[in-house]
N, C-alpha and C positions, 0 to 999 in steps of 0.2 A: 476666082481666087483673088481676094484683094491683100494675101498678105502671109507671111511665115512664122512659126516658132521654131528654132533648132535647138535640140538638147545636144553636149557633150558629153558625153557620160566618163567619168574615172571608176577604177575601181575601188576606189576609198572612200566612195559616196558621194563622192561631188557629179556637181552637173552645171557644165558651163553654160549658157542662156542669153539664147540670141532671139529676139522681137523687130518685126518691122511689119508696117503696114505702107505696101508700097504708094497707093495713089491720095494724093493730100486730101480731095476731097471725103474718104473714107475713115481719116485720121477724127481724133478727139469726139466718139463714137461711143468710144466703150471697150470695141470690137478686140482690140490689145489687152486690155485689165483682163477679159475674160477668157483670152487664150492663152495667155500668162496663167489666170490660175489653173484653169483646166491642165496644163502642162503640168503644172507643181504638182497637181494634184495626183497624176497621171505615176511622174516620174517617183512620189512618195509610194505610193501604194501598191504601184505596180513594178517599181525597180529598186525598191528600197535607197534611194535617191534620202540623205539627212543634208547636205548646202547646195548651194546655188548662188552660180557667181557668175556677174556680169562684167564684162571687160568695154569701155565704152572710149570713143574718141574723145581726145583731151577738151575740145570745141564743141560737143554736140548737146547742148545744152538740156533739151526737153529730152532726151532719152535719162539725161542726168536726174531729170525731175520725176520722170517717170517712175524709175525703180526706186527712187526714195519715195513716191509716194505708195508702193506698197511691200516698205516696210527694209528695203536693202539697205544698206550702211556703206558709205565708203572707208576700205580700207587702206589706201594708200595714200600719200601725202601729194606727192607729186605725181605725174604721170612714170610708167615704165617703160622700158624701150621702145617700143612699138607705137606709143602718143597715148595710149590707153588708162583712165583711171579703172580703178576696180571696186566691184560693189558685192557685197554678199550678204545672203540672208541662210539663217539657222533654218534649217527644215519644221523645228517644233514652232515657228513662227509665221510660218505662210496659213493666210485664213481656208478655215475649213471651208469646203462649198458641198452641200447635198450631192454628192458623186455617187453614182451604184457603176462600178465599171466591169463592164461585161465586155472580155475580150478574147479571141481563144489567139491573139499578135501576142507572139515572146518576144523579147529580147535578150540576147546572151552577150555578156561580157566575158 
């Protein structure tokens, strides 16, 4: 394993989105973009998941970079209590990827 995606899931469509790739050498790969969209893809189709939203520390610069480069917007101006800015993308805007997902995993909210 070099690394995780956590969903949060609400039940009003949201799904909070946590990415890390732990060991540096494995970093700026790819290996992130595509488990990012795999997820999106995942949580649209299979959990009817419509935003995604990132909560990120006020200092961590390249996670900042990251989710803006595909495609999140920061929504707050300053950070909120906790040092975190926040990022979110519209579900109709996360790119499509060729997925056939074949699973008989639920999940229930």
């Amino acid at each position: 394993m070099i690394g995780d995606v956590d969903m949060f899931l609400s039940p009003s469509g949201e799904a909070e989105v946590n990415i890390m790739i732990g060991e540096p050498e494995w970093r700026r790969h790819g290996y992130a973009s595509e488990a990012l969209t795999l997820a999106e893809q995942y949580a649209i189709q299979k959990l009817g998941v419509q935003k995604f939203i990132a909560k990120i520390g006020k200092d961590n610069q390249p996670s900042m970079a990251f989710f803006a480069r595909h495609g999140y917007e920061r929504v707050n101006e300053e950070p909120n209590v906790f040092e975190e800015v926040v990022y979110e993308l519209d579900g109709d805007n996360v790119p499509r990827a060729d997925l056939v997902l074949h699973s008989s995993f639920e999940i229930t909210v």
